[in-house]
Chimera marker file (.cmm) of the C-alpha trace (Angstrom):
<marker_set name="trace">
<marker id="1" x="-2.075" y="4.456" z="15.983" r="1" g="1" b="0" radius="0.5"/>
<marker id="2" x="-3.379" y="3.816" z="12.252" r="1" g="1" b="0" radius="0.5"/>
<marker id="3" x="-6.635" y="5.890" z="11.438" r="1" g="1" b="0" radius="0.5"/>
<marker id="4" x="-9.495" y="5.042" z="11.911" r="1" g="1" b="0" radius="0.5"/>
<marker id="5" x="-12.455" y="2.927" z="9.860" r="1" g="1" b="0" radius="0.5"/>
<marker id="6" x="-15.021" y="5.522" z="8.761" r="1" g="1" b="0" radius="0.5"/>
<marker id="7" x="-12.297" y="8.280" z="8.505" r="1" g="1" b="0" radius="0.5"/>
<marker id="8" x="-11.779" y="10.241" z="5.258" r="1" g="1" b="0" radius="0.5"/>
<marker id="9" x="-8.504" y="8.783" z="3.679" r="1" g="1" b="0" radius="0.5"/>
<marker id="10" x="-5.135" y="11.265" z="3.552" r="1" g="1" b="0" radius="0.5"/>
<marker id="11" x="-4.604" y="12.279" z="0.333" r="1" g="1" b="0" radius="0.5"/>
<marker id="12" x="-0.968" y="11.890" z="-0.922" r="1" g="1" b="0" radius="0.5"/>
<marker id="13" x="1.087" y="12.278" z="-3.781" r="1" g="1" b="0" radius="0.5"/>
<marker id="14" x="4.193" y="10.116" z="-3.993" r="1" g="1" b="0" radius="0.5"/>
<marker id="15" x="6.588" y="8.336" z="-7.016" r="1" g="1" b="0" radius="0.5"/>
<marker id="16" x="6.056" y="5.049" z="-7.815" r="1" g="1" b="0" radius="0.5"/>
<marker id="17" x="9.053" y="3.045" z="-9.848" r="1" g="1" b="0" radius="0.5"/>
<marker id="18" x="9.117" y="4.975" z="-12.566" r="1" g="1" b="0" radius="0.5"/>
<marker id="19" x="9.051" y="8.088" z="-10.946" r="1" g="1" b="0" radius="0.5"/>
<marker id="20" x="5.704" y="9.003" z="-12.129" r="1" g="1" b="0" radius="0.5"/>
<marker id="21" x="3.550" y="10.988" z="-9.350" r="1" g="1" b="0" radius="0.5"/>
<marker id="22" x="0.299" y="9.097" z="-8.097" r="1" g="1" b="0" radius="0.5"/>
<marker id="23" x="-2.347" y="11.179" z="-6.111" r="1" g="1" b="0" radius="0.5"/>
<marker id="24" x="-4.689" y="8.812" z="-3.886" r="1" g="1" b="0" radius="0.5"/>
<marker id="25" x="-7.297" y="11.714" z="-5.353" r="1" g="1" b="0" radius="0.5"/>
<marker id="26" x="-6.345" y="10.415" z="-8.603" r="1" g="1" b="0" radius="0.5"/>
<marker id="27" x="-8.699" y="7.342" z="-7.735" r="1" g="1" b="0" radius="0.5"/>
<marker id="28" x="-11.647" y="8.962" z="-6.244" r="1" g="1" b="0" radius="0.5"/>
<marker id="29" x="-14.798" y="8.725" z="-7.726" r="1" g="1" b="0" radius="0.5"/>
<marker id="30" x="-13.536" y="6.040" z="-9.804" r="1" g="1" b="0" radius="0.5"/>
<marker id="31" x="-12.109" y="2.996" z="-7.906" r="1" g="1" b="0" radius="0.5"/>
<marker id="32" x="-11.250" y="1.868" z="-4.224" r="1" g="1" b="0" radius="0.5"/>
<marker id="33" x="-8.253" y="1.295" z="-3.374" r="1" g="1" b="0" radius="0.5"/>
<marker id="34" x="-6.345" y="-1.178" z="-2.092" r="1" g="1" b="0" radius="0.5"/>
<marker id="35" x="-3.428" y="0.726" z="-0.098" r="1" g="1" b="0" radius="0.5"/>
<marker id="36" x="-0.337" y="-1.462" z="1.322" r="1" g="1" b="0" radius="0.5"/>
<marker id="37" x="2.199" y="-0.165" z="3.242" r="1" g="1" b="0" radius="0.5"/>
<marker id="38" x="5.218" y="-2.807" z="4.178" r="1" g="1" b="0" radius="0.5"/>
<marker id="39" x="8.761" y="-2.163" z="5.473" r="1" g="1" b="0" radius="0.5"/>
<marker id="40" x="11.155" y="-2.552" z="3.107" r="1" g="1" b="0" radius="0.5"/>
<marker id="41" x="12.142" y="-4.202" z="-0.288" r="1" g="1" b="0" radius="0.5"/>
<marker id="42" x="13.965" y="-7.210" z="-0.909" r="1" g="1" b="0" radius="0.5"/>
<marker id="43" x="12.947" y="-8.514" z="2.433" r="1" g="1" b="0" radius="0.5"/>
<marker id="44" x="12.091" y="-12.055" z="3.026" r="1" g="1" b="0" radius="0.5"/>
<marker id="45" x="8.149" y="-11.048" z="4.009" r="1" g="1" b="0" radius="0.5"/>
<marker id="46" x="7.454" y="-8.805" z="1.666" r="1" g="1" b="0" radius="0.5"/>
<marker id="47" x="9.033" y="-10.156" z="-0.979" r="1" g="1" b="0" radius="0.5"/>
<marker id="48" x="6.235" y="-13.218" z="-0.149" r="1" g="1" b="0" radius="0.5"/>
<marker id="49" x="3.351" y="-10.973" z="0.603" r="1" g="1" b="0" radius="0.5"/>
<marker id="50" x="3.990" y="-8.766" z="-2.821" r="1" g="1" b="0" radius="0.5"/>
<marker id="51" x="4.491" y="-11.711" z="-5.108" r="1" g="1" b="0" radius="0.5"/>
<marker id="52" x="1.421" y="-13.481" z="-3.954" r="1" g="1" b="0" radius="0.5"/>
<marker id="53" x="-0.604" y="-10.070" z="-4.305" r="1" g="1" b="0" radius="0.5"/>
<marker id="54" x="1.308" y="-10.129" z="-8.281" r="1" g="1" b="0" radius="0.5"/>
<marker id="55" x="-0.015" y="-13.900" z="-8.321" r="1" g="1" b="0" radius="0.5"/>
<marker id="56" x="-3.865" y="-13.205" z="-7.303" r="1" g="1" b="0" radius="0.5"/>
<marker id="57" x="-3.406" y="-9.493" z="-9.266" r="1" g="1" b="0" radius="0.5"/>
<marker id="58" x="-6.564" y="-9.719" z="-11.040" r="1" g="1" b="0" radius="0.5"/>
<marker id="59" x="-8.816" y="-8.956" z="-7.584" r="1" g="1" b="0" radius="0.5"/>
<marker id="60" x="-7.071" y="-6.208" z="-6.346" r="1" g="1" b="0" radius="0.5"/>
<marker id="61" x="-5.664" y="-4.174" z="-9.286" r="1" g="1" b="0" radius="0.5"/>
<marker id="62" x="-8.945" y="-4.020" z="-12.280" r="1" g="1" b="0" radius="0.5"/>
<marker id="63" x="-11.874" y="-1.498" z="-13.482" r="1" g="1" b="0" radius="0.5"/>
<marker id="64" x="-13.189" y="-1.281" z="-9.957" r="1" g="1" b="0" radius="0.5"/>
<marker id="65" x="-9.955" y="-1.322" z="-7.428" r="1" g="1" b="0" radius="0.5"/>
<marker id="66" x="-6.551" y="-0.047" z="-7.583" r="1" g="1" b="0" radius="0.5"/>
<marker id="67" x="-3.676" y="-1.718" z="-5.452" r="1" g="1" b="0" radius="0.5"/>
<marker id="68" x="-1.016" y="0.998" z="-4.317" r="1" g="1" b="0" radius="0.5"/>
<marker id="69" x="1.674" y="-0.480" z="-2.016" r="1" g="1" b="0" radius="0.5"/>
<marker id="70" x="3.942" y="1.764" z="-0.436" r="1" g="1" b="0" radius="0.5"/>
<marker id="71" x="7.040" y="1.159" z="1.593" r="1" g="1" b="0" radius="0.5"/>
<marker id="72" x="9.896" y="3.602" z="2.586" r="1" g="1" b="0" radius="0.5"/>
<marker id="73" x="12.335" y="2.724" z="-0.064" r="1" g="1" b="0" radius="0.5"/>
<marker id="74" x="13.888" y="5.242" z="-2.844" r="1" g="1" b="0" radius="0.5"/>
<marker id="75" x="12.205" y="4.766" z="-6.293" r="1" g="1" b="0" radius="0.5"/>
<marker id="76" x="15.356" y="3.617" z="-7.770" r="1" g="1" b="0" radius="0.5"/>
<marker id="77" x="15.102" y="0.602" z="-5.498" r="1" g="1" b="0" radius="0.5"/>
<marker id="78" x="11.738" y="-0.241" z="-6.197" r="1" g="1" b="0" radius="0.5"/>
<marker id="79" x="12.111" y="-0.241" z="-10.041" r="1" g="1" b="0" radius="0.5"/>
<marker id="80" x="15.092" y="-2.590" z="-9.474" r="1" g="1" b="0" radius="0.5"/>
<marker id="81" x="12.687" y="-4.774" z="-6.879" r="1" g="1" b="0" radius="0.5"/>
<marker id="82" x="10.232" y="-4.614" z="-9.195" r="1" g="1" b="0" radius="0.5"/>
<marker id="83" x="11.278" y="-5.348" z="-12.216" r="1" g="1" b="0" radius="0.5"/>
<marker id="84" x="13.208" y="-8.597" z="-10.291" r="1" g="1" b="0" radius="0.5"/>
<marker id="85" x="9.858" y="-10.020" z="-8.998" r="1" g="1" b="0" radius="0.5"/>
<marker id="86" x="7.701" y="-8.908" z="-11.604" r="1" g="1" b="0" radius="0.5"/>
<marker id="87" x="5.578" y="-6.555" z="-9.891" r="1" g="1" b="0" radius="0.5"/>
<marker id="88" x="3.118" y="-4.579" z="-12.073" r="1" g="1" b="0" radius="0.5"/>
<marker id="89" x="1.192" y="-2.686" z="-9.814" r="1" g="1" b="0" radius="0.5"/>
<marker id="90" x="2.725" y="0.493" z="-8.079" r="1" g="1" b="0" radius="0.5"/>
<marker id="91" x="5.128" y="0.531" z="-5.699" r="1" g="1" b="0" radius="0.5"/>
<marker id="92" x="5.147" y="4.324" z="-4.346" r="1" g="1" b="0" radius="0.5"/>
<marker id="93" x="8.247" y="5.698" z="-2.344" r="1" g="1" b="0" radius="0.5"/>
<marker id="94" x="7.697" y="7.568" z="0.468" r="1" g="1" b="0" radius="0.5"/>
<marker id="95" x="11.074" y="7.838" z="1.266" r="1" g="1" b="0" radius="0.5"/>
<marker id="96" x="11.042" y="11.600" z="1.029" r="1" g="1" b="0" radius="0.5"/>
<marker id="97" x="10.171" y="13.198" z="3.470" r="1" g="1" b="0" radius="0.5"/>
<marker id="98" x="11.129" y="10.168" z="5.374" r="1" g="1" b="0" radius="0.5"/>
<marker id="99" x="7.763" y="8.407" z="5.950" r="1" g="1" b="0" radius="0.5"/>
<marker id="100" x="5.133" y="11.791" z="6.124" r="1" g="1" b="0" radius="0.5"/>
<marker id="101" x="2.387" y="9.435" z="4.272" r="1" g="1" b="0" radius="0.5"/>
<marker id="102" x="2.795" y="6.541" z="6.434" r="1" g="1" b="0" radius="0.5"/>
<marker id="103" x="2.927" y="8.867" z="9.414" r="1" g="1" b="0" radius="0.5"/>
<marker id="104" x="-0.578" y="10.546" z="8.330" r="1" g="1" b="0" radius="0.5"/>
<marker id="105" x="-1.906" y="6.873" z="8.259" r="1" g="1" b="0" radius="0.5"/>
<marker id="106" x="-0.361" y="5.948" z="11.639" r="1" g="1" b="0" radius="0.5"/>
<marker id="107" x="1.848" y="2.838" z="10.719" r="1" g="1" b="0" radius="0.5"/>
<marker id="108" x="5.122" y="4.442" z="10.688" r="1" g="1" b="0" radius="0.5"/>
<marker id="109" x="7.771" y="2.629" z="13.264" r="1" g="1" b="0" radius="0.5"/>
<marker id="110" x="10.117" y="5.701" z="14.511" r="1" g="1" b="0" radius="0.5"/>
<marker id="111" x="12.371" y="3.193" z="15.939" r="1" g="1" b="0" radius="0.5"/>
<marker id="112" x="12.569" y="1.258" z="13.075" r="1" g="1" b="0" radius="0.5"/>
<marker id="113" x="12.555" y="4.253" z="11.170" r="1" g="1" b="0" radius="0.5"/>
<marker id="114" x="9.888" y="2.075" z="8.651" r="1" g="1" b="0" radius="0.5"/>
<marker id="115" x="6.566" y="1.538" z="7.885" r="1" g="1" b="0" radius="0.5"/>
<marker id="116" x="4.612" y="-1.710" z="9.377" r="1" g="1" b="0" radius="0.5"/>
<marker id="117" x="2.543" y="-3.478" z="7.624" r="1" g="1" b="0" radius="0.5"/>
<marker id="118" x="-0.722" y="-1.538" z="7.201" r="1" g="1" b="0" radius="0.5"/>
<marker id="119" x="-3.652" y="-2.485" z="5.258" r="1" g="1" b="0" radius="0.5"/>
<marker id="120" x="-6.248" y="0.165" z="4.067" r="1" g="1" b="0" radius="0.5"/>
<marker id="121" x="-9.618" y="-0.570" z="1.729" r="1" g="1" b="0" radius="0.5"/>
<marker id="122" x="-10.518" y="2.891" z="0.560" r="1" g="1" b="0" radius="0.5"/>
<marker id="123" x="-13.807" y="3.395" z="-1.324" r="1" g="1" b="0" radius="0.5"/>
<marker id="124" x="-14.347" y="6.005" z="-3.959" r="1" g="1" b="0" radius="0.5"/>
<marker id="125" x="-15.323" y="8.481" z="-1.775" r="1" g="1" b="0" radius="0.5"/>
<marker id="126" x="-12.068" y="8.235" z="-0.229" r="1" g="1" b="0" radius="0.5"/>
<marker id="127" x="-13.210" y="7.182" z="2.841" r="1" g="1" b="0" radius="0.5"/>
<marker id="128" x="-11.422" y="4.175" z="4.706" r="1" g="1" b="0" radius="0.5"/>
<marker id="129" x="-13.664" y="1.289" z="4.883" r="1" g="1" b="0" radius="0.5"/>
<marker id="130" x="-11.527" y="-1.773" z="6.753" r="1" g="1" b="0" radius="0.5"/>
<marker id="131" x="-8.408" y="-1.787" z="7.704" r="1" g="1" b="0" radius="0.5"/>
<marker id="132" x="-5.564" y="-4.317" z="9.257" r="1" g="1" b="0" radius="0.5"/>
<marker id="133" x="-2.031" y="-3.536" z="10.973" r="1" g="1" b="0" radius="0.5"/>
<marker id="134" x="0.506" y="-6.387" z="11.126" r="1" g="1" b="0" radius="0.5"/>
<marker id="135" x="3.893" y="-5.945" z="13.056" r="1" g="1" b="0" radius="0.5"/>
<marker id="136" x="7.251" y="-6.129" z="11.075" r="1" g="1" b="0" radius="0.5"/>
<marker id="137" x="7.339" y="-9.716" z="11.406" r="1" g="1" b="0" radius="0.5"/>
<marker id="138" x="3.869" y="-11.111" z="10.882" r="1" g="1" b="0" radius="0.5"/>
<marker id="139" x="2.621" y="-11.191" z="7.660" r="1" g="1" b="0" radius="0.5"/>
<marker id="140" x="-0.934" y="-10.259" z="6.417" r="1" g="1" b="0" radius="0.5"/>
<marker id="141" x="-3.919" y="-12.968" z="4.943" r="1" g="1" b="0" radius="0.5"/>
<marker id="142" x="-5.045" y="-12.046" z="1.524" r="1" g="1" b="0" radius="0.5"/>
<marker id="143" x="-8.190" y="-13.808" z="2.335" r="1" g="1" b="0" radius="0.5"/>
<marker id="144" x="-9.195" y="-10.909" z="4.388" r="1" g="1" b="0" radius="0.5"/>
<marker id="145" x="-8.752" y="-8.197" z="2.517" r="1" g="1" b="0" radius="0.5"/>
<marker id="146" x="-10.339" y="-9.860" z="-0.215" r="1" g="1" b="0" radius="0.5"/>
<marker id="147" x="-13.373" y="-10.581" z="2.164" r="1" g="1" b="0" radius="0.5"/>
<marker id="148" x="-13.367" y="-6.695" z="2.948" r="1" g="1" b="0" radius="0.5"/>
<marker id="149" x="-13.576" y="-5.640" z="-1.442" r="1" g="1" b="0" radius="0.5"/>
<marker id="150" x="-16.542" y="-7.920" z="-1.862" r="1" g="1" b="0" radius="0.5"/>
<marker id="151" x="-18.028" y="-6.414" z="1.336" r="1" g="1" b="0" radius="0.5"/>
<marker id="152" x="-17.769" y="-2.676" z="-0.489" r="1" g="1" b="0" radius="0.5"/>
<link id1="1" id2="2" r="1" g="1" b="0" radius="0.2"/>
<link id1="2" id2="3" r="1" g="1" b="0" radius="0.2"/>
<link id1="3" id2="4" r="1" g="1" b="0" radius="0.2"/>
<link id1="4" id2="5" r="1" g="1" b="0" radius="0.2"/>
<link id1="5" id2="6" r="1" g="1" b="0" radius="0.2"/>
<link id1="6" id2="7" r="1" g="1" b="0" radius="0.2"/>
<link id1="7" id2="8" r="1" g="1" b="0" radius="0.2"/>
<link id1="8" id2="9" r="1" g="1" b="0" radius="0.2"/>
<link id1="9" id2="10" r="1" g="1" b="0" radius="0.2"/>
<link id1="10" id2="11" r="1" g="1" b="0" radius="0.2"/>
<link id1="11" id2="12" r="1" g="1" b="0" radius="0.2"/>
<link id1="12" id2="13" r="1" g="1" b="0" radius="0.2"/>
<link id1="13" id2="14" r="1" g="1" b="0" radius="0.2"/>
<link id1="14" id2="15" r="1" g="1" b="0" radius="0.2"/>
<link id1="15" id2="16" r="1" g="1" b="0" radius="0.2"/>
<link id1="16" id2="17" r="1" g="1" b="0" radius="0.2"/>
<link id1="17" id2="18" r="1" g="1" b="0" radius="0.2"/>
<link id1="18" id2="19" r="1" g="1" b="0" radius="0.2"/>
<link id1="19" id2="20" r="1" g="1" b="0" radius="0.2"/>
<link id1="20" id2="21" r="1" g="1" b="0" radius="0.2"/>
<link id1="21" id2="22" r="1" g="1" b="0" radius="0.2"/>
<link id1="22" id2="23" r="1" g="1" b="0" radius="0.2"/>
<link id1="23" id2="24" r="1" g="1" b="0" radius="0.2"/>
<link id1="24" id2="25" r="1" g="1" b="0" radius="0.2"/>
<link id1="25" id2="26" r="1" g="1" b="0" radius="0.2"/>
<link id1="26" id2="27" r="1" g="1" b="0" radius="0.2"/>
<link id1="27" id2="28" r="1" g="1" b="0" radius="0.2"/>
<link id1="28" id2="29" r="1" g="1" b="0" radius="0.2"/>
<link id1="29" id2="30" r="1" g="1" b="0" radius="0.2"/>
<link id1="30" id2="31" r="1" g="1" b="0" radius="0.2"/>
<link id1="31" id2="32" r="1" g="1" b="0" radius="0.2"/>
<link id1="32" id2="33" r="1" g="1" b="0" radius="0.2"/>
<link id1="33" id2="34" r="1" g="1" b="0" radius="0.2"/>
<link id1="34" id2="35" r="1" g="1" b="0" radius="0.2"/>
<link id1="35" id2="36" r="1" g="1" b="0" radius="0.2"/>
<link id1="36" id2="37" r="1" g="1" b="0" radius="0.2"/>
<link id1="37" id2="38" r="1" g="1" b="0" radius="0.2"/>
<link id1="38" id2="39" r="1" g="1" b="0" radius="0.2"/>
<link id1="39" id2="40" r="1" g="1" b="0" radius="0.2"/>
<link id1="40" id2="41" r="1" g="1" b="0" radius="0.2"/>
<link id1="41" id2="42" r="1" g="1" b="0" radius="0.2"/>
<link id1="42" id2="43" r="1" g="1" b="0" radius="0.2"/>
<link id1="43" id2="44" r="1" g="1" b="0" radius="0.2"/>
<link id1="44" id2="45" r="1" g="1" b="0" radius="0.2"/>
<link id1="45" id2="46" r="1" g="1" b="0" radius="0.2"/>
<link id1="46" id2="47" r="1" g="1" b="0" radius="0.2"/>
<link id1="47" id2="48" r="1" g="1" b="0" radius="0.2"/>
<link id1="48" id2="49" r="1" g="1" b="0" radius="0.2"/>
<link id1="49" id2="50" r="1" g="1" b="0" radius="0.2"/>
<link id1="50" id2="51" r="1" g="1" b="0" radius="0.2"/>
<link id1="51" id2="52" r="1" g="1" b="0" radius="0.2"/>
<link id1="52" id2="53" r="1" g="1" b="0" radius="0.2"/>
<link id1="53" id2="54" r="1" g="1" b="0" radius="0.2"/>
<link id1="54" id2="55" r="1" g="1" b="0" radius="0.2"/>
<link id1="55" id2="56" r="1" g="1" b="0" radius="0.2"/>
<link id1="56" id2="57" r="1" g="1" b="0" radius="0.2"/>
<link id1="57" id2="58" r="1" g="1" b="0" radius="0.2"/>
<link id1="58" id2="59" r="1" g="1" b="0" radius="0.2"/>
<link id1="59" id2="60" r="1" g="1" b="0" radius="0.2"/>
<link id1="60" id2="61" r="1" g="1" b="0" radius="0.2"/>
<link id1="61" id2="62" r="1" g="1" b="0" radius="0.2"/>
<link id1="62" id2="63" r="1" g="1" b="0" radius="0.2"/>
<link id1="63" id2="64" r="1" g="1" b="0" radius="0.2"/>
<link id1="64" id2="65" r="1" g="1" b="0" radius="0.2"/>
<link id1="65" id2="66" r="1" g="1" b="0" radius="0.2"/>
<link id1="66" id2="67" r="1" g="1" b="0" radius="0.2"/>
<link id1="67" id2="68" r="1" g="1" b="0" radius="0.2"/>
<link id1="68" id2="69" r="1" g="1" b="0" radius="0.2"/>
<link id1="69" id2="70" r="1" g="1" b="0" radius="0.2"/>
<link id1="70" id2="71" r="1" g="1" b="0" radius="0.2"/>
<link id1="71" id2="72" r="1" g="1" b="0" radius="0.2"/>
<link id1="72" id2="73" r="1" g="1" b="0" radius="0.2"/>
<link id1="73" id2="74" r="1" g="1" b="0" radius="0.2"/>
<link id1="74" id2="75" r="1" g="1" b="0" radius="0.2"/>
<link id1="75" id2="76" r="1" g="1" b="0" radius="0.2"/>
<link id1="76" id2="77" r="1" g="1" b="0" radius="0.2"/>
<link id1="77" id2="78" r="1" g="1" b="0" radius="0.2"/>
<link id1="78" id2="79" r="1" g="1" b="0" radius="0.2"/>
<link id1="79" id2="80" r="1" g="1" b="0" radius="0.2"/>
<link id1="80" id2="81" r="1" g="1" b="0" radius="0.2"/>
<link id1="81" id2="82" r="1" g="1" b="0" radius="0.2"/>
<link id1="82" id2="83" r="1" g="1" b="0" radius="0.2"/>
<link id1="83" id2="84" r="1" g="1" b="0" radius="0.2"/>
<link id1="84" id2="85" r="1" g="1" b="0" radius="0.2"/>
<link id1="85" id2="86" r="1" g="1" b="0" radius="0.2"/>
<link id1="86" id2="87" r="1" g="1" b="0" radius="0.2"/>
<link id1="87" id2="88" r="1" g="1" b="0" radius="0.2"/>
<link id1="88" id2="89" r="1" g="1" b="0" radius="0.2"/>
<link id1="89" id2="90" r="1" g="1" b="0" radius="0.2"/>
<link id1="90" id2="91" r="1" g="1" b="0" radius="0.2"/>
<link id1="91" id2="92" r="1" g="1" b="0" radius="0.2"/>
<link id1="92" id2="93" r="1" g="1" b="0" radius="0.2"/>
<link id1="93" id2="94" r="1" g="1" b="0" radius="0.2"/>
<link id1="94" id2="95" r="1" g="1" b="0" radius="0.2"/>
<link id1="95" id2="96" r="1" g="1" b="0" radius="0.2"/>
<link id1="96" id2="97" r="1" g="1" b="0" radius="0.2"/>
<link id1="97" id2="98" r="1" g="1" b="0" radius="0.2"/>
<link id1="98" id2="99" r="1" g="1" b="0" radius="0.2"/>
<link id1="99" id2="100" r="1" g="1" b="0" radius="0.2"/>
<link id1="100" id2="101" r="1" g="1" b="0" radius="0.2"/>
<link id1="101" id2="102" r="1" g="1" b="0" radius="0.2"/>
<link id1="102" id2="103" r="1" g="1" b="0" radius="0.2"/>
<link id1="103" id2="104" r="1" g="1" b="0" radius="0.2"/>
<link id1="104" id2="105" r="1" g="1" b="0" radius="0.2"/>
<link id1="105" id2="106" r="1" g="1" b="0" radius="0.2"/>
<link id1="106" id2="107" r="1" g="1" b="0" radius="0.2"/>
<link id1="107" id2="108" r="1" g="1" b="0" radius="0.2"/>
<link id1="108" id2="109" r="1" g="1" b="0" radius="0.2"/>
<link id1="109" id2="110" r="1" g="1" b="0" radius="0.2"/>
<link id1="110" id2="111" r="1" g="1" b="0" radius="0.2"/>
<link id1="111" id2="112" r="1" g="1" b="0" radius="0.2"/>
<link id1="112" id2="113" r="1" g="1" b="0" radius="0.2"/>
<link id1="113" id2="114" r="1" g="1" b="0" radius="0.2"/>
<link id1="114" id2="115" r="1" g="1" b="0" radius="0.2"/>
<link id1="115" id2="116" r="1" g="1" b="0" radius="0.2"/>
<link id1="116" id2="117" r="1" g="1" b="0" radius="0.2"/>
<link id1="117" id2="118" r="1" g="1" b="0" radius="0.2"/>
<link id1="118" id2="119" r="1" g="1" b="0" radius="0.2"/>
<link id1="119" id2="120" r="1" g="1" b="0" radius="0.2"/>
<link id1="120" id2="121" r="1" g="1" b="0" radius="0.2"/>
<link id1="121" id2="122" r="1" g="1" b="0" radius="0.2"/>
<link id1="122" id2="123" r="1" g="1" b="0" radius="0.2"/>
<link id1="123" id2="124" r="1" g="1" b="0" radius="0.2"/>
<link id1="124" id2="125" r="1" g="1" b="0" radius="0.2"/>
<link id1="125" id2="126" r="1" g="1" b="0" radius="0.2"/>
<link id1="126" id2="127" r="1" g="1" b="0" radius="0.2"/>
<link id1="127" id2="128" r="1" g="1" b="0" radius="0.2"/>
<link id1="128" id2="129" r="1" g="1" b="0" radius="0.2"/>
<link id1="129" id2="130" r="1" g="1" b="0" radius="0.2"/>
<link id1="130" id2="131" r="1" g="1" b="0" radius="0.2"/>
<link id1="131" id2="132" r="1" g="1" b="0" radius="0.2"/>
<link id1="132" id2="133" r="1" g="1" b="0" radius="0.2"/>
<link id1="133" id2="134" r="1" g="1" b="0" radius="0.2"/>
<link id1="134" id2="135" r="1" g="1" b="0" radius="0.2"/>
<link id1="135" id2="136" r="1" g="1" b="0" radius="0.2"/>
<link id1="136" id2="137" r="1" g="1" b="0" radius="0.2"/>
<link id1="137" id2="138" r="1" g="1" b="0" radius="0.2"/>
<link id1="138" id2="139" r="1" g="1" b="0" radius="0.2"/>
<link id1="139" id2="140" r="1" g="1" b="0" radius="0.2"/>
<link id1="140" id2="141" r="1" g="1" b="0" radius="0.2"/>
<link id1="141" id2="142" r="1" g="1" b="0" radius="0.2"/>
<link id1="142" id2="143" r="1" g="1" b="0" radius="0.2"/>
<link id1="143" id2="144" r="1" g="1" b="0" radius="0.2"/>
<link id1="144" id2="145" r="1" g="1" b="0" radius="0.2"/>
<link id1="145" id2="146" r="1" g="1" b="0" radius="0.2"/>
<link id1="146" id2="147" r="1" g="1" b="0" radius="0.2"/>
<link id1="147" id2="148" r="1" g="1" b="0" radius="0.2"/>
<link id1="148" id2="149" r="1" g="1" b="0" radius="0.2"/>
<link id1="149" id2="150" r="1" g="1" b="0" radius="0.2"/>
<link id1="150" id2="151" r="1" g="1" b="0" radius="0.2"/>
<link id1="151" id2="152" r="1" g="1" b="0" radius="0.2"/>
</marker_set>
């Protein structure tokens, strides 16, 4: 079950494709936060949903918010993903330990051994302010989480 709206926001501190460490506290006080979590790279849906966040990048990564997706892959992978779509916003790996960050937000698929595809708006106090869980398959409307940043 994925936390709750009105619930202070787990911190974490995980790699992104260049193996530099990012801190959700990093962020607080000075931006929300856009936080994505999706299954895996190189997959047919988010391969979509990623690029089209790269291709609208302007409202969701800029002086007020900070896009963060996360997905269970190693950071090796993700440069390599990256740097084949484009992607300029950071892709964090919480591939070790296997999925603890997308555990403490509830989207993490034991079976599947993945995350699903959680959506998180986190205001500068840290505190979650909308959020949206997809299954593996379905994929998510930028239109609403766009809705929910002009809402903050």
């Amino acid at each position: 079950m994925a936390i709750d709206v009105g619930t202070k926001a787990p911190d974490f501190e995980l790699k992104n494709q260049h193996g530099e460490t990012v801190r959700l506290s990093d962020f607080r006080g000075e931006k929300n936060v856009v936080l994505l979590f999706y299954p895996f790279a190189f997959t047919g849906v988010c391969t979509g949903e990623l690029c089209a966040l790269r291709d609208e990048l302007p409202k969701f990564a800029n002086d007020d918010t900070q896009l963060l997706a996360v997905s269970n892959d190693a950071p090796f992978s993700l440069r390599v993903f990256a740097e084949q779509e484009g992607l300029d916003y950071p892709l964090l790996s919480d591939f070790w330990p296997h999925g603890a960050t997308s555990r403490d937000y509830g989207v993490f698929d034991e079976e599947k051994g993945c995350a699903v595809r959680g959506t998180f708006i986190i205001d500068k106090e840290g505190v979650v302010r909308w959020t949206v869980v997809n299954g593996l398959p379905d994929a998510r409307d930028l239109n609403e989480y766009t809705a929910a940043l002009a809402a903050l």
